[in-house]
C-alpha positions in Angstrom: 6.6 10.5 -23.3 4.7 13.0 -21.0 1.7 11.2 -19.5 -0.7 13.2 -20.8 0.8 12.6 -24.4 0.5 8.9 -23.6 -2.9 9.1 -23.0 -4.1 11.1 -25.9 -2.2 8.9 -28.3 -3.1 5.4 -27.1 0.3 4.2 -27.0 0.7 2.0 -23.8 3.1 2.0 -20.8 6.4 1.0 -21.2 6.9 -2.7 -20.4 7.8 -3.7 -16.4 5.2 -0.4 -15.9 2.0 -0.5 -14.1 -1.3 0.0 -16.2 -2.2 3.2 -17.4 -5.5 5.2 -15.5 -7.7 4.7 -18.5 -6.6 0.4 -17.8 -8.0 0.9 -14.0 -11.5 -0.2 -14.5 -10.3 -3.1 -16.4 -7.7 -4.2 -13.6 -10.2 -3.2 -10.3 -12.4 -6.0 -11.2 -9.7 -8.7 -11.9 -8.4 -7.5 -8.8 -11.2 -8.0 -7.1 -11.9 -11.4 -8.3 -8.9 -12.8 -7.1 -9.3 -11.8 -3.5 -13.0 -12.7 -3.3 -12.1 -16.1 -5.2 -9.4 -16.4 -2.0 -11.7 -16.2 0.5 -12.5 -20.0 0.4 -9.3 -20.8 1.4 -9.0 -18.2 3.8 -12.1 -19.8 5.4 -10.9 -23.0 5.5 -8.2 -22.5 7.1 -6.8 -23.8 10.6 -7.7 -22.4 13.7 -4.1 -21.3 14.2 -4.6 -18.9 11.5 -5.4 -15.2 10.7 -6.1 -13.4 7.8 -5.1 -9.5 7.7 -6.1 -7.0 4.7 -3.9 -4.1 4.5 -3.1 -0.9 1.8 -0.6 -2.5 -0.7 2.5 -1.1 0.6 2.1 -2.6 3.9 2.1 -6.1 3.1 6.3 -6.7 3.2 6.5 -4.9 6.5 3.5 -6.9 7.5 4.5 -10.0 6.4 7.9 -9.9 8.3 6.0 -9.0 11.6 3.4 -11.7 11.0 6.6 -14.1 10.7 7.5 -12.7 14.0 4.2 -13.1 15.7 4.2 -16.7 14.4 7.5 -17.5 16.2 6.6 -16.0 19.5 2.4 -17.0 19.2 2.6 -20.0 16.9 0.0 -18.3 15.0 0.1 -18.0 11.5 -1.0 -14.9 9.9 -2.1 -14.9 6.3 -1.3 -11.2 5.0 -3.3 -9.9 1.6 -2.5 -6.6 0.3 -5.0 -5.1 -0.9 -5.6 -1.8 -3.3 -7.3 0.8 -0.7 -9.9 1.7 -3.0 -10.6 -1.9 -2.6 -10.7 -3.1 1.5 -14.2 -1.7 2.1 -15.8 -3.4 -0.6 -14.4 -6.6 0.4 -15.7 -6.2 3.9 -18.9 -5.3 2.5 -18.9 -8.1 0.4 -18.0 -10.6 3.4 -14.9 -11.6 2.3 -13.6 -12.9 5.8 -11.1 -10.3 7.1 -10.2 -10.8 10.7 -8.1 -7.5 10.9 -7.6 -4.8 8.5 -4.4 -2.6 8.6 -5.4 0.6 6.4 -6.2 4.5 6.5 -8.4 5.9 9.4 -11.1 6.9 7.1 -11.6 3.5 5.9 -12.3 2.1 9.0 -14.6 4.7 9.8 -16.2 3.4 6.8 -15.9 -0.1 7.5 -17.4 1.1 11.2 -20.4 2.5 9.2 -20.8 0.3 7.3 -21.2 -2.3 10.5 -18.5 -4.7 9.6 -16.2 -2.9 12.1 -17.1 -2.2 16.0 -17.2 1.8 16.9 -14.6 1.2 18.9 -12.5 -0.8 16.5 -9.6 1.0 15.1 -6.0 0.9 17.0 -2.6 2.1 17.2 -1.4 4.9 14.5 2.0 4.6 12.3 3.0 7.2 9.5 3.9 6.1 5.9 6.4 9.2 4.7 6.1 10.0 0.9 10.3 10.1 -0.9 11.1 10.6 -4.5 13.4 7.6 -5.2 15.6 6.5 -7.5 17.5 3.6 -8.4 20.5 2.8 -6.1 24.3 3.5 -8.3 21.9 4.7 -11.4 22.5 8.6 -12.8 19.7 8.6 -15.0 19.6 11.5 -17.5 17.4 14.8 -16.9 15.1 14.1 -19.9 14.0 10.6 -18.3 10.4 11.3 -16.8 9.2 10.8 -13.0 6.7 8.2 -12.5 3.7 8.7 -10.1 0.7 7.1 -9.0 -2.7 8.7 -10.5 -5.1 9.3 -8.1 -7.5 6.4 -8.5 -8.6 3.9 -6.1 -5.5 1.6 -6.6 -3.5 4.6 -4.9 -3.6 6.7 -1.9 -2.4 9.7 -3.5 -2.0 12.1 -6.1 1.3 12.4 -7.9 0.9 15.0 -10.0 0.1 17.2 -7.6 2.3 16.1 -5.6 5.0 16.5 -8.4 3.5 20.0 -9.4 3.7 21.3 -5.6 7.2 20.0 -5.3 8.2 22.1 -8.6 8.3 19.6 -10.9 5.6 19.8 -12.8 7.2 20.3 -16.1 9.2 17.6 -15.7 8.1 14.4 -18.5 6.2 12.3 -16.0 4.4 8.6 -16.2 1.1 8.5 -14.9 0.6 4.5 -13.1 -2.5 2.8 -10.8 -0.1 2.6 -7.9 3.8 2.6 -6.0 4.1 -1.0 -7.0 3.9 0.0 -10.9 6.2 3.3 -9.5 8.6 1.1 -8.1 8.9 -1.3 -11.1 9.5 1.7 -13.3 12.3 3.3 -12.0 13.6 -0.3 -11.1 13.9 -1.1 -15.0 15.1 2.4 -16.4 12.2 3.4 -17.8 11.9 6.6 -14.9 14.8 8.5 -13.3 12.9 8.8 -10.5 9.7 7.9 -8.5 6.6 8.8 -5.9 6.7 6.4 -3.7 6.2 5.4 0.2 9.1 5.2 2.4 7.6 1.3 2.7 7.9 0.7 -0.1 11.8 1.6 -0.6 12.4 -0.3 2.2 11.3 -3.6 0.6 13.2 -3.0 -2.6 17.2 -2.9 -1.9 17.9 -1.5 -5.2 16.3 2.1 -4.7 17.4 5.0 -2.6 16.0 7.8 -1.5 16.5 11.3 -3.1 14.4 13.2 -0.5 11.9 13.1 1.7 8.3 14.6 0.7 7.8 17.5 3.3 4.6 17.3 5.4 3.6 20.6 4.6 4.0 19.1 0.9 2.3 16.1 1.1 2.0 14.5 4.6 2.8 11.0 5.5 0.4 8.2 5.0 -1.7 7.7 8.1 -3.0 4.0 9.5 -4.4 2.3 12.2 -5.5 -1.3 12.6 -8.7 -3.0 13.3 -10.4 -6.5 14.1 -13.7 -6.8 11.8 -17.1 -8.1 12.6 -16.1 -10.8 10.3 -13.8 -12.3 12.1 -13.7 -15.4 13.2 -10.6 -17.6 14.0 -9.8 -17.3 17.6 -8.1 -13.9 19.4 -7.1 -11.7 16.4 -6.8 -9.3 19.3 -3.8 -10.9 20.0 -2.2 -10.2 17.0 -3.0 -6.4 17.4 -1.5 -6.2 20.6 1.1 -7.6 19.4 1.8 -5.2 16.7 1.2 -2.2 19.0 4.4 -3.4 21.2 8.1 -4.3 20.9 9.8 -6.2 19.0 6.7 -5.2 16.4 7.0 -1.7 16.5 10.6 -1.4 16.1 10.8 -3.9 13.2 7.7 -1.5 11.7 9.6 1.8 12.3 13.1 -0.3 10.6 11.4 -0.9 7.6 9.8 2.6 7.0 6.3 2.4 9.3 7.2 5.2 11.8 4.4 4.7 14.6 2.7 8.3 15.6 3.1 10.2 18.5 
């Protein structure tokens, strides 16, 4: 069913789907709740520890270069995806971030809103946006694309996305983010998906069907930043070390391209 027709008639997503838009100011505070009821632990933790934010799709790549850093730096880092709409309010709320991993603007943000240092953000890598699909399938015509809404889950706008690509006839499913994408077209419930090249890259069983042109939608833009929150020792470390080799390679092999 179209998305809009979902919407009008109550019925709700199709099971292994994310929540509907309408369901977003029900799951932002849940979220929410869970990460501020983490930050206990997080504080609590040994000195040899970091904890990183960082836009849901991120967290696989950053998780394998936090495994890295921890061979090289015996430092463990603690990565926490986190919805974008969501980072800033943590930060505001003191949740103990040592480094955030997100969208320029954000950290402006955070930078205004003085829990990040003017001078703060580092590094830029570029997230490319793909229609996917899943690996072997040949899903018929009639089965509907699947995209995030624009809400503060996501970090994008799939319908228009859809609609500049063409497709905006097509039967589509509305979802809160690329996690709830990805799960959809993973199941059978959508041919196809909106999605970041990151996050194809942490599920083997999708495959790209093309690339999202910049001119259509460009790629994802972040940077990373040590907070005014921090405090475990040198999370500057870890930020060097993700603006050099073997880091930067390992981001660019698993779909983080880092900017010219």
């Amino acid at each position: 069913m179209p998305r809009d027709q979902m919407r009008d008639s109550g019925v709700p997503p199709p099971a292994g789907g994310g929540l509907a838009r309408r369901g977003l100011m029900q799951a932002l505070p849940a979220t929410a709740v869970l990460l501020v009821a983490a930050a206990p632990a997080a504080q609590a933790a040994d000195v040899a520890e970091l904890v990183v934010a960082c836009d849901t799709t991120l967290g696989p790549v950053l998780r394998l270069v936090a495994r890295a850093y921890a061979e090289s730096a015996g430092v463990r880092v603690n990565v926490f995806p986190t919805p974008p709409g969501l980072i800033l309010p943590q930060l505001e709320r003191q949740v103990q971030n040592d480094i955030v991993m997100t969208q320029p603007p954000t950290i402006a943000a955070a930078v205004q809103a003085n829990v990040a240092a003017q001078d703060a953000a580092r590094g830029a890598w570029r997230n490319p946006l793909v229609l996917a699909m899943k690996r072997g399938a040949n899903p018929p015509t009639d089965q509907p694309i699947a995209v995030s809404d624009p809400t503060p889950a996501s970090d994008m706008d799939g319908p228009a996305i859809l609609a500049r690509l063409g497709l905006a006839s097509a039967p589509m499913l509305g979802v809160i983010d690329t996690d709830s994408v990805a799960a959809l077209v993973l199941d059978g419930t959508a041919r196809a998906g909106l999605l970041h090249m990151t996050d194809v890259h942490a599920r083997p069983g999708l495959q790209i069907v093309r690339t999202i042109p910049p001119d259509i939608a460009p790629p994802i833009s972040y940077a990373v930043a040590v907070t005014k929150l921090a405090r475990r020792p040198d999370p500057a470390g870890f930020v060097a070390f993700l603006l050099a080799p073997p880091a930067t390679v390992l981001l660019a092999a698993n779909g983080l391209e880092t900017a010219s």
